[in-house]
N, CA, C and O of each residue as an XYZ file, in Angstrom:
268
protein
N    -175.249    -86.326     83.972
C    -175.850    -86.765     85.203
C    -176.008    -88.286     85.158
O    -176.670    -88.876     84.305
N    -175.327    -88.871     86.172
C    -175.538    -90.175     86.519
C    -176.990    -90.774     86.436
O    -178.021    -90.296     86.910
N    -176.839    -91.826     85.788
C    -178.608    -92.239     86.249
C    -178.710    -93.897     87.406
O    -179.654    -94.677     87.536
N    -177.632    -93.909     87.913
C    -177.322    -95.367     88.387
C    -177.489    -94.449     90.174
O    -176.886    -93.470     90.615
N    -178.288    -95.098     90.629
C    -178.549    -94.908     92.396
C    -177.179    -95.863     93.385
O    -176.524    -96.841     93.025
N    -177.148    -95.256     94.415
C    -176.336    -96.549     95.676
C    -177.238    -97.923     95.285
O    -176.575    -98.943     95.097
N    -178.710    -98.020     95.148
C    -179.585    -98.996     95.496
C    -179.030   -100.000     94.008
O    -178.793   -101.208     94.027
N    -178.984    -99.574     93.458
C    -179.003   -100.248     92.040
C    -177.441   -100.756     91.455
O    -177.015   -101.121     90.359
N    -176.876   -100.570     92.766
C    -175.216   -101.360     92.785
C    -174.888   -102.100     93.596
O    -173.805   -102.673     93.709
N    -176.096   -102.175     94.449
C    -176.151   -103.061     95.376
C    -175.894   -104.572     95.328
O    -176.788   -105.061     94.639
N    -174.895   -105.699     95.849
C    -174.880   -106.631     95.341
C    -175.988   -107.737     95.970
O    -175.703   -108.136     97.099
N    -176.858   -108.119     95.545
C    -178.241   -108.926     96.246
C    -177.722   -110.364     96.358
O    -178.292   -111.185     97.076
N    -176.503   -110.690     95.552
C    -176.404   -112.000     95.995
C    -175.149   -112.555     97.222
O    -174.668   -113.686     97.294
N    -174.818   -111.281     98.160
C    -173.819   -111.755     98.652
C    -174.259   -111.959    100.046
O    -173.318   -112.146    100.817
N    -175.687   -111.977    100.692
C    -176.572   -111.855    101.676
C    -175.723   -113.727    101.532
O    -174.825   -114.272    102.174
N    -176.607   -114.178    100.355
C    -176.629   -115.643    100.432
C    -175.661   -116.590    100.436
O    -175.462   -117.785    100.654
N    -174.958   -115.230     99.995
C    -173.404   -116.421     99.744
C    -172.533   -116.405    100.960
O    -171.827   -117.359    101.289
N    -172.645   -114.897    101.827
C    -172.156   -115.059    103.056
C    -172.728   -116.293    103.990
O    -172.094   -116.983    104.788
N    -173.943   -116.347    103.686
C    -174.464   -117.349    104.942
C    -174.149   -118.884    103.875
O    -174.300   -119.937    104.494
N    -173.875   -118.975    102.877
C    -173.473   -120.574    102.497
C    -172.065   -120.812    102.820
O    -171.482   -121.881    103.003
N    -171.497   -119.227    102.867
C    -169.723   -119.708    103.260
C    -169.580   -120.183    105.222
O    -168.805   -120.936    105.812
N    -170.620   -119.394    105.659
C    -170.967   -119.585    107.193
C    -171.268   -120.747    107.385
O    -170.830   -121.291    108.398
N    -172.214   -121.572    106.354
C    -172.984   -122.811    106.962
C    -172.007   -123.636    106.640
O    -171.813   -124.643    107.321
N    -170.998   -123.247    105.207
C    -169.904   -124.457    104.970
C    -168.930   -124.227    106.074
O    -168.495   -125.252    106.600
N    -168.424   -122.878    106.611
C    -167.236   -123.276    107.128
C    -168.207   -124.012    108.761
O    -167.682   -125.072    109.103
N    -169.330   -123.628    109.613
C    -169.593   -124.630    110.371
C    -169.771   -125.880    110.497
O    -169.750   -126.499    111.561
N    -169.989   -126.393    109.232
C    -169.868   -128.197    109.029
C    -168.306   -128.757    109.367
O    -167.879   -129.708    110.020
N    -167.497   -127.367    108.361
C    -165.895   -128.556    108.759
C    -165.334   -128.410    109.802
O    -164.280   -128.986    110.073
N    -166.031   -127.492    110.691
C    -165.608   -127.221    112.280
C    -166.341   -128.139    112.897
O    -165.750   -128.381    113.949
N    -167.255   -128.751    112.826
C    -167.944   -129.678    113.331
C    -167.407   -130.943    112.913
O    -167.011   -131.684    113.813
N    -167.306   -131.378    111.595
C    -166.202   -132.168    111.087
C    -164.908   -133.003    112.007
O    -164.719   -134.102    112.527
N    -164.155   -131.621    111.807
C    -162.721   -131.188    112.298
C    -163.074   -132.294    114.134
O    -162.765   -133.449    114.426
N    -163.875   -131.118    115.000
C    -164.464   -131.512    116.572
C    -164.502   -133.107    116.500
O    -163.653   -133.929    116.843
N    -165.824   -133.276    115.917
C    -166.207   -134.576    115.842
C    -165.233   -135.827    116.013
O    -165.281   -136.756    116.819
N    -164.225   -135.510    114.865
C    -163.282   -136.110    114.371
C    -162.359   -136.575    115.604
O    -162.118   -137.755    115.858
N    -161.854   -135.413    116.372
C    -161.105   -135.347    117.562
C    -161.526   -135.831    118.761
O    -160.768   -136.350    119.581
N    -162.850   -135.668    118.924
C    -163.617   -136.506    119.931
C    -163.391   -137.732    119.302
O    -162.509   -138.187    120.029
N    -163.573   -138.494    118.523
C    -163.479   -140.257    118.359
C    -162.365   -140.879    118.631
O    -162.347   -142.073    118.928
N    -161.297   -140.129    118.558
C    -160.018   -140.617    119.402
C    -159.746   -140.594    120.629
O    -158.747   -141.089    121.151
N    -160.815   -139.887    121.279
C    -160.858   -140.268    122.785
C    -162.049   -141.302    123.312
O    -162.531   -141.362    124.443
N    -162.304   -141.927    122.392
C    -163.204   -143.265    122.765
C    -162.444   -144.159    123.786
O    -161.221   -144.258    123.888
N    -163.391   -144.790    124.519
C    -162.595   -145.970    124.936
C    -163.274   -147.111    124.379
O    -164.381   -147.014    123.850
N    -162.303   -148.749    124.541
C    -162.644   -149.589    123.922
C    -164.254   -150.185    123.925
O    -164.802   -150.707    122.955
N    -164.838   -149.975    125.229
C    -165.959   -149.558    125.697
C    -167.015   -148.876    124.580
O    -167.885   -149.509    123.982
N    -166.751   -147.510    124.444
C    -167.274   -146.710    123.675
C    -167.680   -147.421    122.398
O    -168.841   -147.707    122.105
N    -166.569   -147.685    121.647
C    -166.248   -148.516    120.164
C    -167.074   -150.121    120.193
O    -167.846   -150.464    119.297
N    -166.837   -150.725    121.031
C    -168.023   -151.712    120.932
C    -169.483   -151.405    121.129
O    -170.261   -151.806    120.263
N    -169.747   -151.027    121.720
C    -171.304   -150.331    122.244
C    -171.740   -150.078    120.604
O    -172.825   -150.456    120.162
N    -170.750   -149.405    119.815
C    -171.622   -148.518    118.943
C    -170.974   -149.892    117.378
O    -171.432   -150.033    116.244
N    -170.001   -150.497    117.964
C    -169.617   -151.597    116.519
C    -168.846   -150.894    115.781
O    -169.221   -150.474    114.686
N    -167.606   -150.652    116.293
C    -166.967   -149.642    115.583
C    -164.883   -150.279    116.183
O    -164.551   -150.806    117.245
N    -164.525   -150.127    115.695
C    -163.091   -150.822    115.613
C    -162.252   -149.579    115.622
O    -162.556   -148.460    115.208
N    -161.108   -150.005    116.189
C    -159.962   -148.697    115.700
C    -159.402   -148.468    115.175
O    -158.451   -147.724    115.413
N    -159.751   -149.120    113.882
C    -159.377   -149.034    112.598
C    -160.189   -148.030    111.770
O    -159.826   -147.133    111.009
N    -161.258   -148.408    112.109
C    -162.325   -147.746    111.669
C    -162.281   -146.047    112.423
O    -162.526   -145.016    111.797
N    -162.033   -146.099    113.391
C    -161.916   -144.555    114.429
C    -160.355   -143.900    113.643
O    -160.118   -142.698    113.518
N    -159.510   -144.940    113.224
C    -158.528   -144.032    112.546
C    -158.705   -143.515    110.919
O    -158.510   -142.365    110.525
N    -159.019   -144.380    110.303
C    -159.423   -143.647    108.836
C    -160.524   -142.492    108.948
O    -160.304   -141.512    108.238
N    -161.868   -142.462    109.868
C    -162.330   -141.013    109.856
C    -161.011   -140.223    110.317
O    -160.311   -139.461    109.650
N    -160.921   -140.499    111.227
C    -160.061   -139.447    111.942
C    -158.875   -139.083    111.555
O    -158.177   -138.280    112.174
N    -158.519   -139.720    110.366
C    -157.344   -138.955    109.563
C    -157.834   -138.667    108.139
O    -157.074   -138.869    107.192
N    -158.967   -138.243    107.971
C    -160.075   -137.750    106.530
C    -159.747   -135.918    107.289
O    -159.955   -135.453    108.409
N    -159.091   -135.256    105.853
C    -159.400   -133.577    106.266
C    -160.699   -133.848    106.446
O    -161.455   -134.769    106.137
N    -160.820   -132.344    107.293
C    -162.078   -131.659    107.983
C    -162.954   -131.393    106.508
O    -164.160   -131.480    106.739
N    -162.710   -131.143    105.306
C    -163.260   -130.602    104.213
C    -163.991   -131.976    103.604
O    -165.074   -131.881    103.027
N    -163.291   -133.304    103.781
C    -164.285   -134.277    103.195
C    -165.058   -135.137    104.029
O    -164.591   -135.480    105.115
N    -166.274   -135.559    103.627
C    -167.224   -136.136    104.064
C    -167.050   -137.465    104.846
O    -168.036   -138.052    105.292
């Protein structure tokens, strides 16, 4: 006779790890967005905030995965 229950195979740590893979993959989708919106600045936009298009092209060609 088995002495191991359903309850006691239960994996308790994948509650947390689902929601850290959720919160990571929503950052590089936000990332990714973000990224794509700054190339539709206008020159307008980019001065207001002190920002060059030089500067709007190196984010905007950084993968979605780095900071």
């Amino acid at each position: 006779m088995s002495t191991l229950t359903q309850n006691s195979m239960t994996n308790h740590h994948a509650p947390g790890l689902l929601h850290q893979i959720g919160d990571t993959l929503h950052l590089w989708h936000e990332r990714y967005r973000n990224r794509r919106e700054l190339t539709n600045w206008t020159a307008r936009d980019l001065q207001d905030v002190g920002l060059s298009w030089s500067d709007i092209a190196y984010e905007a060609d950084k993968p979605f995965w780095r900071a």
